[in-house]
C-alpha positions in Angstrom: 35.8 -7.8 9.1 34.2 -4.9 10.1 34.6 -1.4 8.6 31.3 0.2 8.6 32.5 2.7 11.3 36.0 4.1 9.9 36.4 3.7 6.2 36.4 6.4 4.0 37.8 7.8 0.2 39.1 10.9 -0.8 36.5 11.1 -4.0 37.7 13.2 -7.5 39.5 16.3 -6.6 38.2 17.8 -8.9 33.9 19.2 -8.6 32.8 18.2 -11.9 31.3 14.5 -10.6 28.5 15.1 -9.1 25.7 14.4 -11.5 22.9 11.9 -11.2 25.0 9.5 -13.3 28.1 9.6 -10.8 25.8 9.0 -8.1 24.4 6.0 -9.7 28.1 4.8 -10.5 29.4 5.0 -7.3 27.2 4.8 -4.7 26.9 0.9 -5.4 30.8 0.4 -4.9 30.8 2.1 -2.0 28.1 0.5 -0.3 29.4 -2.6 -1.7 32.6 -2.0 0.9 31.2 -0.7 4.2 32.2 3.0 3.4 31.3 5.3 6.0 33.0 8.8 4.9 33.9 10.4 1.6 35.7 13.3 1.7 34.2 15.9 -1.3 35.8 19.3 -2.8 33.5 21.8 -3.1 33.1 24.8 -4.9 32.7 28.5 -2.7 30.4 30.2 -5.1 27.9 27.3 -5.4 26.8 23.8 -3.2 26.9 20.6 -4.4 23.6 19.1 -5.7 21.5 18.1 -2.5 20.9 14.9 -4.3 24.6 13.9 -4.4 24.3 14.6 -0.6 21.6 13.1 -0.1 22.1 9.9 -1.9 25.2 9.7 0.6 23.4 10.5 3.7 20.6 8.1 3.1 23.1 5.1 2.6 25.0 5.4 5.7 27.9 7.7 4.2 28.9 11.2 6.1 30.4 13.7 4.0 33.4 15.9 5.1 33.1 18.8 3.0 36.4 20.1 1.4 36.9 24.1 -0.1 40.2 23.8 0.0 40.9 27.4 0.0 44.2 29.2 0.0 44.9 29.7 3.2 45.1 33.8 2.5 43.5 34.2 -0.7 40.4 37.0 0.0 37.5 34.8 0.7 35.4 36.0 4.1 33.8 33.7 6.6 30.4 35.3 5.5 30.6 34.5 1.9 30.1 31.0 2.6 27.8 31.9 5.8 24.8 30.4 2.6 26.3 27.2 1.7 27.4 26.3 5.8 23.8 26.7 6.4 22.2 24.2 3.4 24.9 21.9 4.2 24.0 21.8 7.8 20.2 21.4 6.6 20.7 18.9 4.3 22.7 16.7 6.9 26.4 17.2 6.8 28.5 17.8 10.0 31.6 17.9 9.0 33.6 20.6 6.7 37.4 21.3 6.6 38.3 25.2 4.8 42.1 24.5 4.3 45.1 21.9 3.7 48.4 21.9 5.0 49.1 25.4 6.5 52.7 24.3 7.6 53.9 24.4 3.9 54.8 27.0 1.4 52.5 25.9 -1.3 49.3 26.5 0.6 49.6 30.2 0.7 49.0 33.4 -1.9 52.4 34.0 -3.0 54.9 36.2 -1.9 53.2 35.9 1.8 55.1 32.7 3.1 57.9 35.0 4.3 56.1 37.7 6.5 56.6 37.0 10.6 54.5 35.3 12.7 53.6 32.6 10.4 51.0 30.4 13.0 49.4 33.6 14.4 48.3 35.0 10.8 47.0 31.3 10.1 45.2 31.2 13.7 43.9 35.0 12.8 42.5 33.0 9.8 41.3 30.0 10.7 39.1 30.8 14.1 36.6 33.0 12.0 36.2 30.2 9.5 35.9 27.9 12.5 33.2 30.4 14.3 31.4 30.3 11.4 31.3 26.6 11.1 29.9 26.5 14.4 26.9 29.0 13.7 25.6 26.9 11.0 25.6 23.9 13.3 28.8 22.1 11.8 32.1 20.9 13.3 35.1 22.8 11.4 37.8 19.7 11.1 41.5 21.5 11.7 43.6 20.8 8.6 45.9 18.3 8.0 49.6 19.1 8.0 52.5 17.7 6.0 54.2 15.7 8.4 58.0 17.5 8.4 56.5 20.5 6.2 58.2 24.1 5.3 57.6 24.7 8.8 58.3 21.7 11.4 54.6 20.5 11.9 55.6 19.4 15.3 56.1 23.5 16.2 53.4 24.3 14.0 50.9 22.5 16.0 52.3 23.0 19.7 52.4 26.9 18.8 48.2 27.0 18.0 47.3 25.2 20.5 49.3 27.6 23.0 48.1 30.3 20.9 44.4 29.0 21.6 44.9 29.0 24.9 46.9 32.5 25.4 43.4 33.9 23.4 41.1 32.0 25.5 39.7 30.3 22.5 37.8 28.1 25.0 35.6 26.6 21.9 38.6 25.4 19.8 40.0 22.9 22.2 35.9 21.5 23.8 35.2 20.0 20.2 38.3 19.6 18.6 38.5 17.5 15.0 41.8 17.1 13.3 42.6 15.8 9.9 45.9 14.3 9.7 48.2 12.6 7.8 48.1 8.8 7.4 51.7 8.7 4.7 53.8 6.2 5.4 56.4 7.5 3.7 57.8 4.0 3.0 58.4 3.5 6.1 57.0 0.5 7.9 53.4 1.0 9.3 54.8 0.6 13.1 57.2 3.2 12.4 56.6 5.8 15.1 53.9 4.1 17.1 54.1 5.3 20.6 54.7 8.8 20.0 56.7 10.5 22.7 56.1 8.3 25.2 58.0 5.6 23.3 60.8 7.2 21.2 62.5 10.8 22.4 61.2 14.1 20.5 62.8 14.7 17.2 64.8 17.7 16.4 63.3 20.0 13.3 64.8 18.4 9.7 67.3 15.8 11.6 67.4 12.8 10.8 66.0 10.3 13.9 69.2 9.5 16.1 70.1 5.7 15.6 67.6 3.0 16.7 64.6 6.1 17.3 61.6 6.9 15.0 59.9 10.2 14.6 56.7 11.3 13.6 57.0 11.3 10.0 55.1 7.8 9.1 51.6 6.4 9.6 51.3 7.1 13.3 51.6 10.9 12.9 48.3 11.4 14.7 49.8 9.7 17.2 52.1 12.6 17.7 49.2 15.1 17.8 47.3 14.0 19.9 49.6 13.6 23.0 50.2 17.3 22.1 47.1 17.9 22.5 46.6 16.4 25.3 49.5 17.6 26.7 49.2 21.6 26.4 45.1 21.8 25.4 44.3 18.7 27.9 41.8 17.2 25.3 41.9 14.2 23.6 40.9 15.2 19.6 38.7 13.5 17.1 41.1 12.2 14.5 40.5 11.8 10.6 43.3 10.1 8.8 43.6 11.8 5.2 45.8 10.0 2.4 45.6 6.3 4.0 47.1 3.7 2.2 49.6 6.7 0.6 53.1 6.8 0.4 53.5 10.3 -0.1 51.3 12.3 -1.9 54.8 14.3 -3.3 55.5 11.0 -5.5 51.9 10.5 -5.9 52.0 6.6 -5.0 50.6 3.8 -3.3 52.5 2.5 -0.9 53.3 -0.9 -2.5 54.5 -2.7 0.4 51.4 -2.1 2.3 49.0 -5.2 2.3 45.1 -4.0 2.7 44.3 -6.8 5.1 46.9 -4.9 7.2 44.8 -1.9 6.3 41.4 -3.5 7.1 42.8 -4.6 10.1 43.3 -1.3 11.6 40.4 0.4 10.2 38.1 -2.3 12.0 40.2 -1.5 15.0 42.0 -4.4 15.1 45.8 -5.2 16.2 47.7 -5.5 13.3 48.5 -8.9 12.6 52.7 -9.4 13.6 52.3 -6.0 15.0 50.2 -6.5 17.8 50.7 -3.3 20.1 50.0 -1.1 16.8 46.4 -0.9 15.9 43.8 2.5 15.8 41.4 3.4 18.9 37.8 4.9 19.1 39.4 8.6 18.7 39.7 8.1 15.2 36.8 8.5 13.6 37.8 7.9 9.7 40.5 6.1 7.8 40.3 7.7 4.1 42.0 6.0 2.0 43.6 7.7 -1.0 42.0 7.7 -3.5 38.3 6.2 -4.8 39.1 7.7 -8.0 40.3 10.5 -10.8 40.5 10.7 -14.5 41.9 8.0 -16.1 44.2 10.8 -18.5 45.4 12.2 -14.5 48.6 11.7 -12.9 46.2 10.7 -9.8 44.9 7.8 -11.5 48.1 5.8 -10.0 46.6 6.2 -6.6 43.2 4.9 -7.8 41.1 2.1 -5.9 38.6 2.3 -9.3 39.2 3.4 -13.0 36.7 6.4 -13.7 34.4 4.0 -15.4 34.1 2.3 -11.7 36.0 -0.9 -12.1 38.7 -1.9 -9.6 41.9 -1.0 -10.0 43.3 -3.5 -7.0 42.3 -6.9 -7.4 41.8 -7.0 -3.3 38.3 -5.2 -3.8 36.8 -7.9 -5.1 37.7 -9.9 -1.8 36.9 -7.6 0.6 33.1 -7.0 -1.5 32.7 -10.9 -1.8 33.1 -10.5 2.3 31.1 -7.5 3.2 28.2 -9.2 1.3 28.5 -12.8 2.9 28.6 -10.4 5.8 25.0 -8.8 5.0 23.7 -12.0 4.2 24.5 -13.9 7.4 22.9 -10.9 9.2 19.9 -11.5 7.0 19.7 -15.3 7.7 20.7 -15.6 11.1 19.5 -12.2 13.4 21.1 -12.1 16.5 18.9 -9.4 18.1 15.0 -9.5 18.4 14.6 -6.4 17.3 15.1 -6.4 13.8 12.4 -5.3 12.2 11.2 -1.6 12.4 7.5 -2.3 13.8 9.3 -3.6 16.2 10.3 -0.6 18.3 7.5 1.0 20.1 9.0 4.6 18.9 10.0 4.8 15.0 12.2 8.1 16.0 13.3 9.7 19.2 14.7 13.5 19.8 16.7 12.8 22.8 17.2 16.4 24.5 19.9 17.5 27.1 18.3 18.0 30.4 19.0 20.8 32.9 17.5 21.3 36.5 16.7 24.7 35.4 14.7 24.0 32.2 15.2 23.7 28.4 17.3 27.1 26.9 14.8 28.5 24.2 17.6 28.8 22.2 17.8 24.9 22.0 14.2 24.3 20.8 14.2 27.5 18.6 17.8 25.2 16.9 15.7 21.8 17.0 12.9 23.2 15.4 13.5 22.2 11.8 14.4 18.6 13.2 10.5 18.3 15.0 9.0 19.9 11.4 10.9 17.4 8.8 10.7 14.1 10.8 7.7 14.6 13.5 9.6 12.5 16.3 8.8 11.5 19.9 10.9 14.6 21.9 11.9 13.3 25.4 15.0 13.7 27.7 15.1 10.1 28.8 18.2 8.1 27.7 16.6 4.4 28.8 13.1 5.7 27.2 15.1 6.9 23.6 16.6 2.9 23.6 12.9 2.5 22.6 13.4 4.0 19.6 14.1 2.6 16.0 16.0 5.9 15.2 17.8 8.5 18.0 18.8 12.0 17.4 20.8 12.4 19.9 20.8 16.6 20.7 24.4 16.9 22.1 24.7 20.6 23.3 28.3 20.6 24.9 28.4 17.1 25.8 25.8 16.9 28.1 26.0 12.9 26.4 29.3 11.2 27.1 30.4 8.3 24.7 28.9 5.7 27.3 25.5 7.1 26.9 26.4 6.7 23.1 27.5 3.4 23.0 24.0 2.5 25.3 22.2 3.7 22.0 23.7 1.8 19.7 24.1 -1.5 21.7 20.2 -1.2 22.0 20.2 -1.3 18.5 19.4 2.0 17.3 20.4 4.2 14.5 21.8 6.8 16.2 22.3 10.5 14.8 24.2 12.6 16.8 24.1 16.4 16.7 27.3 18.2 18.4 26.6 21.4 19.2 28.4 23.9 20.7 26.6 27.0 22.7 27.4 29.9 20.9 28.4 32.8 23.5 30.2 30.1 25.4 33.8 31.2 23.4 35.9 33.7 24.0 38.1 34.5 20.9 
């Protein structure tokens, strides 16, 4: 079973564990599962210790950092323009400023009300997203309740069109979106197909007899054929609350079996549900959540107890398999190239190449990357499969995801920066 590339935890929602000693406590269960992602809260007024980050990084696991901030409250792009930037240096690509903008809750009160609801969240959103970009990270767009205050089907349809009535060319050429993976109780098919499958719901009706909406597990279905449809792009997906009911009743979803999970988050049909399963686009299945205070109402949703022991007895199995799984990799190599002094490059800066040159913007940006690690700097794709290690310098997608996959099926780490030129949007 393999879930190296997709799964992910919501960790505390709080910001008071990341000390040495929560390192040291959960680092080891999540390695001990494959986890890829681990989406953090962080504070605005200071970062989170570079060793927590670190100690992530180095062990295989991206961060997606969280500030959850009211979506109006008076906090300025610039005043995090400090902490973007040492994220971004430390290794993190991924951040996401706000949650849920479709519902009441989200927003400084007494400012629900006032008109034009999605154009004061765009007005919002885009600076934290240009900002984002600067600092060398990808802004993820927030997740939304699936039904919400404000239908979430609108919601999104009327950004997008926004985005392209403003000419935010950048918005749509990288676009991430974090979206809800609540089943609502409903069964985990429920939905699958999107529009091309059941008819479009109407706002806060009920589905007519024998149709589905998008208010189950396959929301992101829904969203992306809406962006594909009016943006033309097909998104990035991160699935937030998986394995949730509904984070309103702050549950499990107790009818949902985790083989069924692991099944989708290795990208694999679901077993009696063959035609449902999770592509490439999605990038992250988080599941809610890794854990919270045993004293919390959250606890209930916990995979672990604070002190780190599992909460669901199907942890134990899936670590018992992950680790037969590292051993039989150990005992019985099927690539040549296993060891490191095997590769006649240790690490390769693989550059975007243009018949007019190099931009000197693009090796003032790589700079830091040639003075921390010293690597071999090249534009060849086949001459980078050389390489123990790949940096892959993404500068708006000159590498498609076949160039990619060559990396990787070489057998190379592979760490890819997407960049965006800034200049290249119009907002």
């Amino acid at each position: 079973m393999k879930m190296e590339n997709k799964l992910g935890f919501h960790y505390f929602q709080d910001t008071d564990h990341f000390q040495s000693k929560d390192l040291s406590l959960w680092l080891p269960q999540l390695k001990s599962l494959n986890t890829a992602w681990l989406i953090i809260k962080s504070p605005i007024n200071i970062a989170i210790p570079e060793e927590f980050i670190s100690g992530l990084l180095e062990n295989g696991i991206q961060p997606v950092i969280d500030f959850d901030l009211p979506i109006n409250d008076e906090t300025r792009p610039g005043e995090l323009r400090v902490l973007l930037s040492v994220y971004a240096k430390w290794g993190v690509k991924y951040v996401l400023f706000f949650k849920s903008p479709n519902i009441k809750a989200s927003w400084v009160n007494g400012t629900w009300a006032q008109g034009d609801l999605v154009e004061r969240f765009l007005d919002r959103y885009l600076p934290f997203l240009r900002m984002a970009e600067q600092n060398g990270l990808t802004s993820v767009f927030p997740p939304l309740q699936p039904g919400g205050d404000y239908w979430d089907l609108s919601f999104l349809k009327k950004v997008f069109q926004l985005v392209q009535q403003r000419r935010s060319l950048g918005f749509g050429n990288n676009l991430h979106l974090a979206v809800s993976a609540q089943t609502f109780s409903k069964p985990l098919s429920w939905g699958n197909g999107a529009g091309s499958r059941w008819k479009a719901p109407r706002p806060y009706s009920k589905p007519d007899l024998g149709e589905e909406d998008q208010i189950g597990f396959n929301t992101w279905q829904w969203y992306a054929e809406i962006a594909k449809e009016i943006l033309n792009v097909t998104p990035k997906i991160f699935l937030f609350w998986f394995g949730s009911s509904t984070l309103k009743q702050n549950a499990l979803d107790p009818a949902l079996e985790f083989d069924r999970l692991s099944e989708l988050i290795s990208g694999q049909p679901v077993s009696g549900n063959e035609d449902l399963s999770i592509g490439k686009d999605v990038l992250a299945c988080c599941l809610w959540m890794l854990s919270a205070d045993d004293a919390s109402a959250l606890a209930r949703t916990a995979w672990f107890d604070e002190s780190g022991q599992p909460k669901q007895k199907i942890i134990e199995t899936i670590q018992q398999q992950v680790e037969e799984t590292r051993k039989q990799s150990v005992e019985y190599p099927v690539s040549n190239r296993v060891a490191e002094w095997m590769y006649p490059i240790d690490h390769y800066l693989l550059l975007p190449s243009y018949e007019w040159g190099v931009p000197e913007n693009t090796l003032d940006r790589v700079r830091p990357i040639i003075r921390d690690s010293k690597p071999t700097i090249g534009f060849s794709l086949f001459e980078a499969m050389n390489a123990r290690k790949v940096t892959v310098w993404n500068e708006n997608g000159a590498f498609d995801e076949k160039d990619i996959d060559m990396l990787r099926q070489s057998g190379c780490i592979v760490d890819e920066q997407i960049i965006k030129s800034i200049g290249a949007e119009v907002y």
